[in-house]
MARTIMI-169903 format. One record per residue (C-alpha): x, y, z; residue in three letters. Coordinates in steps of 0.5 Angstrom, whole numbers, padded with zeros to 4 digits, always signed. Layout:
<tifis>
XYZala;...
</tifis>
This chain:
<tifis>
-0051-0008-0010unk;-0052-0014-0005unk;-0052-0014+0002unk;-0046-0019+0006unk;-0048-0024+0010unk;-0053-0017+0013unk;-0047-0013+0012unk;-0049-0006+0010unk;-0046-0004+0004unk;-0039-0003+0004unk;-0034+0001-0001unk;-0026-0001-0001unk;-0021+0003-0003unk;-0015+0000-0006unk;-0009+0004-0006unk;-0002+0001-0009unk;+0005+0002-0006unk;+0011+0003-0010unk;+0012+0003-0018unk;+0006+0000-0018unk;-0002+0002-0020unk;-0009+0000-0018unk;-0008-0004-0025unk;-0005-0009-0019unk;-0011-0009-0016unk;-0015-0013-0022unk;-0015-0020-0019unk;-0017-0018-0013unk;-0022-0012-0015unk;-0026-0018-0020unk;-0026-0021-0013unk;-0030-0016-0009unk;-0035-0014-0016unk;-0036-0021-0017unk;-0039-0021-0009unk;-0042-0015-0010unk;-0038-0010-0006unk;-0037-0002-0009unk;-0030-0002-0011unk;-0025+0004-0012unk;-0017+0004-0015unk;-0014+0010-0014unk;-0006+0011-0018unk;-0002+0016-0014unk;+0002+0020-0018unk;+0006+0019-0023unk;+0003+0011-0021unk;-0001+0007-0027unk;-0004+0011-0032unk;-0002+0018-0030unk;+0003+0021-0033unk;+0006+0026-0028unk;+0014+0025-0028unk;+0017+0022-0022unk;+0023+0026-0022unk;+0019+0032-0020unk;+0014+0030-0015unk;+0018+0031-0008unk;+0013+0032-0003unk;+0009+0026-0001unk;+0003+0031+0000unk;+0004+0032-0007unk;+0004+0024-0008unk;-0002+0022-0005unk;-0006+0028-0008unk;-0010+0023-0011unk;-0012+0020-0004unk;-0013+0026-0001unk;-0018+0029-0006unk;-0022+0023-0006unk;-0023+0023+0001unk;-0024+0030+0002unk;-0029+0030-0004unk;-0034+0023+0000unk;-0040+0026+0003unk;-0039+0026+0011unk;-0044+0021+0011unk;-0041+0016+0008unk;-0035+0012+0011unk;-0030+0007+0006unk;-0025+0002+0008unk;-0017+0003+0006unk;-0013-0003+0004unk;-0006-0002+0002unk;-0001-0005-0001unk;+0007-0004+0001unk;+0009+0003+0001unk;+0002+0004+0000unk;+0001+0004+0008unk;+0004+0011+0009unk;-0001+0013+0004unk;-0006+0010+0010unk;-0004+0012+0015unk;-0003+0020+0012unk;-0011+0019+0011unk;-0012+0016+0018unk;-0009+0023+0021unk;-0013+0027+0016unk;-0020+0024+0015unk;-0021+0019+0020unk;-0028+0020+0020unk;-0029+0017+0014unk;-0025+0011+0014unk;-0029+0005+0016unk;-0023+0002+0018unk;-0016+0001+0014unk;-0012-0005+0013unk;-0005-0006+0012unk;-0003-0011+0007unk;+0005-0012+0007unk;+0005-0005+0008unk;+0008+0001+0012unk;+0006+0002+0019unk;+0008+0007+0022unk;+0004+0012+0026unk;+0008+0018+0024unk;+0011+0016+0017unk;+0019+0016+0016unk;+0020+0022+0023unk;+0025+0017+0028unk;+0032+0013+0026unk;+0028+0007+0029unk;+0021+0009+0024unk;+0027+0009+0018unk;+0030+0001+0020unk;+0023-0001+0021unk;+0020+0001+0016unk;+0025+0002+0010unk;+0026-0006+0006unk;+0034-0009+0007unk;+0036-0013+0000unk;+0042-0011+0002unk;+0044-0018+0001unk;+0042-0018-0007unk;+0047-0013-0008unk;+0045-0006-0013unk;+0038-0008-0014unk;+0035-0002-0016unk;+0036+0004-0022unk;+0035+0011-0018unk;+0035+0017-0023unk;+0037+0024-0020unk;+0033+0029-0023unk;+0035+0035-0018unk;+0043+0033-0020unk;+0047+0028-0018unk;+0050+0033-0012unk;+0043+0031-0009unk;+0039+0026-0007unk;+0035+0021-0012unk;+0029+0023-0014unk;+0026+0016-0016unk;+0027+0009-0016unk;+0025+0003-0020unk;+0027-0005-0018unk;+0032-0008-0024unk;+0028-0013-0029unk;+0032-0019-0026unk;+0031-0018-0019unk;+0023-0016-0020unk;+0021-0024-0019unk;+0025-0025-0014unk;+0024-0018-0010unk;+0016-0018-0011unk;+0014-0024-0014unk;+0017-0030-0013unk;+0011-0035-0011unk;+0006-0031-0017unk;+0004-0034-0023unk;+0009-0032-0029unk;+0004-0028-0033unk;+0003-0024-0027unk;+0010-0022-0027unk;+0010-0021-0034unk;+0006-0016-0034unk;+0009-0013-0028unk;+0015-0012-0032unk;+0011-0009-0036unk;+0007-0004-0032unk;+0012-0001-0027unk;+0014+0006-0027unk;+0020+0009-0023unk;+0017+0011-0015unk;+0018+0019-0013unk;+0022+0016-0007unk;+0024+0023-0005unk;+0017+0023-0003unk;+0017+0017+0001unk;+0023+0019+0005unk;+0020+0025+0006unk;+0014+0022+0009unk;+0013+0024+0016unk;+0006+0025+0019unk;+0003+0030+0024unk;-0001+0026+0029unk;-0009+0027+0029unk;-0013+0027+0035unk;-0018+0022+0032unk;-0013+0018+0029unk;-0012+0012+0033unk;-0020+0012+0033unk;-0020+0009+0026unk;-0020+0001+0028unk;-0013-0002+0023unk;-0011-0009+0021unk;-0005-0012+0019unk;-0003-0017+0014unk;+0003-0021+0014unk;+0007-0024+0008unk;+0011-0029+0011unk;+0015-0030+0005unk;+0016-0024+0003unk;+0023-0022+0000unk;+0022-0014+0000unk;+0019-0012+0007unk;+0021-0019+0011unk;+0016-0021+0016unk;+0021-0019+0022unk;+0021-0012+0019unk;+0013-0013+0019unk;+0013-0015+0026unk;+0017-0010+0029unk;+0012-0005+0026unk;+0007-0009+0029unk;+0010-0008+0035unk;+0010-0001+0036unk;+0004+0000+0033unk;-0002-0005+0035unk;-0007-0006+0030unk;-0013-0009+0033unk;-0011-0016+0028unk;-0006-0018+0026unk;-0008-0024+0020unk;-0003-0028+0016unk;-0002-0031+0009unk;+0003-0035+0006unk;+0005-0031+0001unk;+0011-0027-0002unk;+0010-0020-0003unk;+0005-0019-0008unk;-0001-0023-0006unk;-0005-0020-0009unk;-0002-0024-0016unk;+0000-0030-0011unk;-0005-0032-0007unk;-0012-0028-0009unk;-0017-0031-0007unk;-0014-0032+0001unk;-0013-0025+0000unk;-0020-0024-0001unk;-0023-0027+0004unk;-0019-0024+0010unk;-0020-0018+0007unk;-0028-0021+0007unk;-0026-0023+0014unk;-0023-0016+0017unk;-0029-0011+0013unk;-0034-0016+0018unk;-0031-0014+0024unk;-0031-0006+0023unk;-0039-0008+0025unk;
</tifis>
C-alpha cells in the first residue's frame, strides 16, 4: 500500500444507511483502492448480501452487530477511519461511545448525528427525515402484528429518485431500484446510546448535502448545531453522493482523513 502525501497508512470503513449496503460504496471504494488506501465495506444486518430478515431484528445492537464485531475484532494498535452514509450515522456514533480508541476520526456524510441517538423528542425532529409533503412515500411491513409498530421499511420505487437520488446518473438509480432491501426500522428508532467517557475525544466532520430531498440541509444543520463536529464540509450534491458526485466526495474525505495527522 502507498503512502499519501506522508501520511501513514490509513484503512477506512464504509458503513452505509438505511435500505442500502456496502454495494453503495462501489465508486467511492474504486476511488480510495486506486489511491492506495485500505478499504472495508461492512453490510449491517439484513443490509446487502445478508440475509437476515428485517422484520426480526429490533435491536440496534443487533443491527450493528456487523460494526461492533469488526472493531472489537481490530488489534489495539490499529486505528480505522469511520465514514457514514445517512442512517449509517447512529452506526458511527454507536461505535465512537463503544470504541473510541480505535477510531482515527469519523465523518458523517448526509448522516445522523446525534450524541445519544433517537433518546429526546428534539433528537427525533432533528434527526428523523420529513417528506411529509410527498405524501405515503414508504411501504412498512408489521412483522410483530398489525397492533404493533413496524417492523421494516422501504422507500416506494416511484419516489426513490426523487427521495435519494435526484441529481445521480440513471444507471445508479437503476441499480439502486435493484438492490435496496426493506430497513429494520424498529431498530432504528430504537437507537439510543450511552455516553462513553472517551467518546468526544474522537475528532468528527461532517458532510453536507445541500440538495438533499431526504435529510434536507436544515435538519443537518440543526445536528450540526447541537453537536459540533471539528468541520463541517459542503457538497452540491443530492442525498446520495456517493452516486452524484464521487470524485468530490473522495476528495473531501481525502481532505478530512489529512487532518486527523
Amino acid at each position: 500500500m502507498k503512502e499519501q502525501a506522508g501520511l501513514p497508512d490509513l484503512h477506512f470503513v464504509l458503513v452505509h444507511g438505511a435500505c442500502h449496503g456496502a454495494w453503495c460504496w462501489y465508486k467511492i471504494r474504486s476511488l480510495m483502492e486506486t489511491s492506495g488506501y485500505k478499504v472495508t465495506c461492512l453490510d449491517l444486518k439484513s443490509a446487502g448480501i445478508d440475509q437476515s430478515n428485517p422484520n426480526t431484528i429490533l435491536t440496534f445492537d443487533e443491527y450493528n452487530a456487523p460494526l461492533t464485531h469488526f472493531l472489537s475484532n481490530l488489534p489495539d494498535n490499529e486505528k480505522v477511519i469511520l465514514v457514514g452514509h445517512s442512517a449509517g450515522g447512529l452506526s458511527l456514533t454507536d461505535a465512537i461511545h463503544r470504541f473510541p480508541k480505535k477510531i482515527r476520526m469519523a465523518i458523517y456524510v448526509a448522516a445522523n448525528m446525534l450524541k445519544h441517538g433517537f433518546s429526546t423528542d428534539q433528537d427525533i425532529k432533528d434527526g428523523e427525515p420529513d417528506v411529509s409533503e410527498y405524501g405515503e412515500v414508504a411501504d412498512l411491513e408489521y412483522g410483530m402484528g398489525l397492533d404493533q409498530p413496524p417492523t421494516s421499511i422501504i422507500i416506494k420505487e416511484e419516489f426513490q429518485k426523487r427521495l435519494l437520488y435526484q441529481l445521480s446518473p440513471k444507471e445508479d438509480t437503476v441499480l439502486a431500484s435493484m438492490l435496496l432491501r426493506p430497513g429494520p426500522v424498529r431498530a432504528f428508532k430504537g437507537a439510543r446510546f450511552e455516553e462513553g467517557k472517551d467518546a468526544d475525544s474522537v475528532p468528527r466532520i461532517y458532510i453536507k448535502t445541500l440538495h438533499d430531498q431526504m435529510l434536507k440541509p436544515m435538519k443537518q444543520e440543526q445536528m450540526i448545531k447541537r453537536w459540533q463536529p471539528c468541520q463541517v464540509l459542503v457538497l452540491e450534491s443530492d442525498h446520495s453522493p456517493f452516486f452524484s458526485t464521487p470524485s468530490l466526495l473522495f476528495d473531501l474525505i481525502s481532505k478530512g482523513a489529512a487532518a486527523s495527522f
